[in-house]
C-alpha positions in Angstrom: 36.2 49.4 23.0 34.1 50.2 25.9 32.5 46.3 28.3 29.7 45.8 26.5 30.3 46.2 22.7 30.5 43.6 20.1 32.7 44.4 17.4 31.7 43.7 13.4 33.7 40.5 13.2 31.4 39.1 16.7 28.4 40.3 14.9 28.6 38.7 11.8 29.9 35.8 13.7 26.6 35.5 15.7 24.6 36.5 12.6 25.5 33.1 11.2 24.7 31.2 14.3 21.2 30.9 14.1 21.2 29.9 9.8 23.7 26.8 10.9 21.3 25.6 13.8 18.1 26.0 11.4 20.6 23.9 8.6 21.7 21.6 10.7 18.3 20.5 12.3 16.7 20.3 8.7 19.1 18.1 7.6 18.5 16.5 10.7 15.1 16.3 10.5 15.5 14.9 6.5 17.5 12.1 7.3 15.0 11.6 9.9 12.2 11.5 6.9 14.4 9.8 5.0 15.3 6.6 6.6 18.7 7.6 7.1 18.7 8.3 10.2 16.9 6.1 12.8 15.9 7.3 16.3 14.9 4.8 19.1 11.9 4.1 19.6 10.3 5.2 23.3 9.2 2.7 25.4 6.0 1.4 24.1 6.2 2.9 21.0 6.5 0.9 17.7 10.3 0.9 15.6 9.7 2.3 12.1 9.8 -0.1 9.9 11.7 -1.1 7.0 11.0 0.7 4.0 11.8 1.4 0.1 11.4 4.3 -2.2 9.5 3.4 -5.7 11.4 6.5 -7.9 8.5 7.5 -10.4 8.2 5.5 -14.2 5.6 4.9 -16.5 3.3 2.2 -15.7 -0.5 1.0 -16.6 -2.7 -0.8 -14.7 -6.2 -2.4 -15.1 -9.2 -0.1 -13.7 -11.2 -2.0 -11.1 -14.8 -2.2 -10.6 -17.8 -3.9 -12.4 -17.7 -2.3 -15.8 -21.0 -2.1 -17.9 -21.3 -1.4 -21.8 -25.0 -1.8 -23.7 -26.0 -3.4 -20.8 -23.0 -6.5 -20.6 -20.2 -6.8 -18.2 -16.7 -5.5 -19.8 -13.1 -5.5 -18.8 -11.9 -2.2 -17.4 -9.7 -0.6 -19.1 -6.3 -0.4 -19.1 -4.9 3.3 -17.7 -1.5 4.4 -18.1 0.3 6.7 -15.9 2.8 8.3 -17.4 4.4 10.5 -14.5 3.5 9.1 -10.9 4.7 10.2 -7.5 7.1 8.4 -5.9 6.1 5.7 -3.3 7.5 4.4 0.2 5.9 1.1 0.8 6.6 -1.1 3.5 9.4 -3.7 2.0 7.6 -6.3 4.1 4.3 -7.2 5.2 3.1 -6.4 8.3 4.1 -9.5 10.2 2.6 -11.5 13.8 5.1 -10.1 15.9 4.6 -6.5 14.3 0.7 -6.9 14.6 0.9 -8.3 18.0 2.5 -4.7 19.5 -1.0 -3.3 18.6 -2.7 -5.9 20.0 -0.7 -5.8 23.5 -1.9 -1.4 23.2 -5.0 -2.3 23.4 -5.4 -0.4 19.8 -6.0 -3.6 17.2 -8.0 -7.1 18.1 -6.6 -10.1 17.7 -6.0 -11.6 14.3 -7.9 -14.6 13.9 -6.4 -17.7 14.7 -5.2 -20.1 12.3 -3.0 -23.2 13.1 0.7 -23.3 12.2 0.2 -18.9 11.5 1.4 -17.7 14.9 5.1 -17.5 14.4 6.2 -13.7 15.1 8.2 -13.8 11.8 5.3 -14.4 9.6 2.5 -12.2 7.6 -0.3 -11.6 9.5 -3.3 -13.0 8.5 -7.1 -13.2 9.6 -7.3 -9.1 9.5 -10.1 -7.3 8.1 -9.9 -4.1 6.2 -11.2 -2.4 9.4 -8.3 -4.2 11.1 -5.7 -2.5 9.0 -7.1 0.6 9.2 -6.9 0.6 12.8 -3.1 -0.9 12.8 -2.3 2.3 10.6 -4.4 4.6 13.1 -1.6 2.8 16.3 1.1 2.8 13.6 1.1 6.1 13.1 0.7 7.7 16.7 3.5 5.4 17.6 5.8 6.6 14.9 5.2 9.8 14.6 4.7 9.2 10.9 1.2 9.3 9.0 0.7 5.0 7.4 -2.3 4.0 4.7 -3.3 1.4 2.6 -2.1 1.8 -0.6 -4.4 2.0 -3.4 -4.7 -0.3 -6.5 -2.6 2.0 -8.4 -0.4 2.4 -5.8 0.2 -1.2 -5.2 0.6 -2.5 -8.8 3.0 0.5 -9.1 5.3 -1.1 -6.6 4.6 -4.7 -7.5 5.8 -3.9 -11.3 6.6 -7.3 -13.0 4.5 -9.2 -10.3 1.4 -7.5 -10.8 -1.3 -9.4 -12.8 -3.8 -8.6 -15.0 -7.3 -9.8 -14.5 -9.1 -8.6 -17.9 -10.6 -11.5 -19.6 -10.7 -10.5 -23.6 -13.9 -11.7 -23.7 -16.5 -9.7 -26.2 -19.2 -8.2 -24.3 -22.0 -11.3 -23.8 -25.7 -10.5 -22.9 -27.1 -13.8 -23.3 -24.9 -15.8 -21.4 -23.5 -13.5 -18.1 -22.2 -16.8 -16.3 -19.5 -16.5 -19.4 -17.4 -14.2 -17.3 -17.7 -15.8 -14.6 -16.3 -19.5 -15.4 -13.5 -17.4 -17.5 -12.4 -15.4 -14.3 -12.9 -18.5 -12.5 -10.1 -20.5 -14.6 -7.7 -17.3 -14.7 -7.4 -17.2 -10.8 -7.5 -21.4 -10.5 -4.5 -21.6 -12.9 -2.7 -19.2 -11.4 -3.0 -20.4 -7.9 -2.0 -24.5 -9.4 0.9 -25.5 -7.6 1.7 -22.4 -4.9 1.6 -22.2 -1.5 -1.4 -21.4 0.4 -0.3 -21.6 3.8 1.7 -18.1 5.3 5.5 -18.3 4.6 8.5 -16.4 6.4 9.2 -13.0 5.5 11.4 -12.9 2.6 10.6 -16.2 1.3 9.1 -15.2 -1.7 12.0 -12.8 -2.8 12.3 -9.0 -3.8 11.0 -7.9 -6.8 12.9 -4.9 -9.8 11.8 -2.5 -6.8 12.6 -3.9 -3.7 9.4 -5.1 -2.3 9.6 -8.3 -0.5 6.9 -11.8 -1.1 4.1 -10.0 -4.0 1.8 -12.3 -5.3 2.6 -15.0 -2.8 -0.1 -16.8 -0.3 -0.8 -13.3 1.3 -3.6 -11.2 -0.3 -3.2 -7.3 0.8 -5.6 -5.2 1.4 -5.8 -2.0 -0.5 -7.8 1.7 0.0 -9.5 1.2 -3.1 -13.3 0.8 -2.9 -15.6 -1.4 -4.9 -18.0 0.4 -7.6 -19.5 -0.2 -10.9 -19.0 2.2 -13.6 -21.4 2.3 -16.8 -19.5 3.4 -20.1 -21.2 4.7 -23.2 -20.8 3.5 -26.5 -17.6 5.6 -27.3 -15.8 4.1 -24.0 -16.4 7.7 -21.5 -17.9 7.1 -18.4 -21.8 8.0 -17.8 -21.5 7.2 -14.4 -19.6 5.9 -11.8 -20.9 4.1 -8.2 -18.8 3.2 -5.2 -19.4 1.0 -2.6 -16.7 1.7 -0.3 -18.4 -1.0 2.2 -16.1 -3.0 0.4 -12.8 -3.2 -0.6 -9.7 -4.5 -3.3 -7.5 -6.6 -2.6 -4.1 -7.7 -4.3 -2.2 -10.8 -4.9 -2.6 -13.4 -7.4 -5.6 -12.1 -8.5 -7.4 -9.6 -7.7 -10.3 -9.5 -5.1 -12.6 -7.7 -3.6 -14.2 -8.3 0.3 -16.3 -6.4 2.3 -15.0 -4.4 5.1 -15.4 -6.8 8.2 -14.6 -10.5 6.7 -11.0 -12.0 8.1 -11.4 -14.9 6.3 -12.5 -14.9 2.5 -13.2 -18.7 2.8 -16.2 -17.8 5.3 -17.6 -15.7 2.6 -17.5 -12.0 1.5 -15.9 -12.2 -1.9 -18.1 -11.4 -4.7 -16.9 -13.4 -7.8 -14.0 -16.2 -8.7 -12.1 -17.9 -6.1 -11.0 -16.4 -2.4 -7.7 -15.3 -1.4 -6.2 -18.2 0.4 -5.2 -15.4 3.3 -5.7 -11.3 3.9 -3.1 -9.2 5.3 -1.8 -6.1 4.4 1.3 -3.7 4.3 1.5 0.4 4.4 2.0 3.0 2.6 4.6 5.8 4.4 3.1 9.5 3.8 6.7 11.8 2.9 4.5 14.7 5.8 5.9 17.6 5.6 9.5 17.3 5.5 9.7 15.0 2.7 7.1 17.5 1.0 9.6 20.5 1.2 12.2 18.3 0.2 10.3 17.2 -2.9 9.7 20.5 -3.6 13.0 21.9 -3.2 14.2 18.9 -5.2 12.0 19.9 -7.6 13.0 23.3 -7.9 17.0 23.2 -7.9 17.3 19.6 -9.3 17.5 20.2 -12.5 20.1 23.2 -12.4 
């Protein structure tokens, strides 16, 4: 064998080098995706933070929106999913010490104040929807990772046994339209009898079926689902359908909806019932496109 020459055993040998790297840095970059594997963050940038995976089940939840039939206000109704897409959703809120990182980058303003509300350990509160939109914006430039709101859908989805159902039962009343009103009024006052309304510690309120830490509690969250008004005809299709995405849901309790800009729904901005006692938010984790091959692939080889 002359200097030089590779025989068939170095070959093959080599051949297989570059498969192992390429296996090796996607399993890599899957744990990455995944959670399981945490890299530091730079300095100034944001740690990732904690997360947990919704696996897909059937679930329902009540459309939102001002519903019109023959000319009176109706409930929505009631869709069911039968085969959703899984969900990573922030197990926490998006606390004052979390919040506060944005703030110091220049990226968010300041939440508005509110005595007793500073502690780095609670939810922040006094944000707007534009707020939370621009804390996903930072968020995700300093992670690396894409963050949103999460939708209606999305967020009963996760909340499962502590999500709520606003429809009223009530048959559709022309003549006296303050009827709704005083009902929906009464749903939300009952429900908020006796709980907290001041911002508590993280974790205070418990995990729910799914993992998702203090649902429902004194902390309204902000969703990415607009407000509209949809008029049905008399067989229950839609005719046609309005947003008004100057506005926006949010979840808790009960459900709300503020416009864009207000911090505080006691200084107005909430169209109907009683205001959220506080707004904050938490995020939605995008899979990008690592956790999309790896849905795919599961998808494909899964089953076999």
């Amino acid at each position: 064998m002359t200097a030089g020459t590779t025989t068939p055993v170095q070959r093959s040998q080599s051949g297989l080098l570059l498969p192992a790297a390429l296996l090796v840095g996607l399993l890599a970059l899957l744990g990455w995706q995944a959670g399981a594997l945490r890299l530091p963050a730079a300095d100034g940038m944001a740690p990732v933070p904690q997360t947990v995976r919704i696996a897909p089940r059937p679930y329902a939840y009540r459309a939102v929106g001002s519903f019109l039939s023959d000319g009176a206000v109706v409930d929505g109704p009631l869709i069911e999913v039968a085969t959703p897409a899984p969900l990573e959703l922030m197990t926490y809120q998006v606390s004052v010490g979390e919040y506060a990182r944005c703030v110091a980058a220049a990226a968010c303003r300041p939440a508005q104040p509110r005595r007793g509300a500073d502690r780095p350990d609670l939810p922040v509160t006094g944000v707007s929807h534009d707020d939370a939109m621009r804390y996903a914006d930072w968020l995700g430039a300093a992670t690396g990772a894409a963050w949103r709101l999460p939708t209606v859908a999305e967020w009963v989805f996760a909340a499962g046994s502590r999500a709520g159902d606003d429809a009223l039962g009530l048959v559709a009343n022309t003549a006296n339209p303050a009827e709704r009103w005083l009902a929906a009024y009464a749903q939300e006052t009952a429900a908020a009898t006796g709980a907290a309304a001041q911002p508590l510690p993280r974790g205070t309120g418990g995990l729910n079926e799914h993992g998702v830490a203090d649902l429902a509690g004194p902390v309204w969250e902000w969703t990415a689902t607009c407000d509209g008004r949809t008029t049905l005809a008399p067989d229950g299709s839609v005719l046609r359908r309005l947003e008004a995405c100057g506005a926006h849901y949010l979840e808790g309790r009960h459900r709300a909806v503020m416009t864009n800009f207000v911090r505080d729904a006691a200084s107005g901005g909430c169209s109907t019932g009683l205001p959220p006692d506080n707004l904050g938010f938490r995020l939605v984790r995008e899979p990008g496109w690592v956790g999309t091959v790896a849905g795919w692939w599961a998808g494909l080889f899964g089953g076999r």
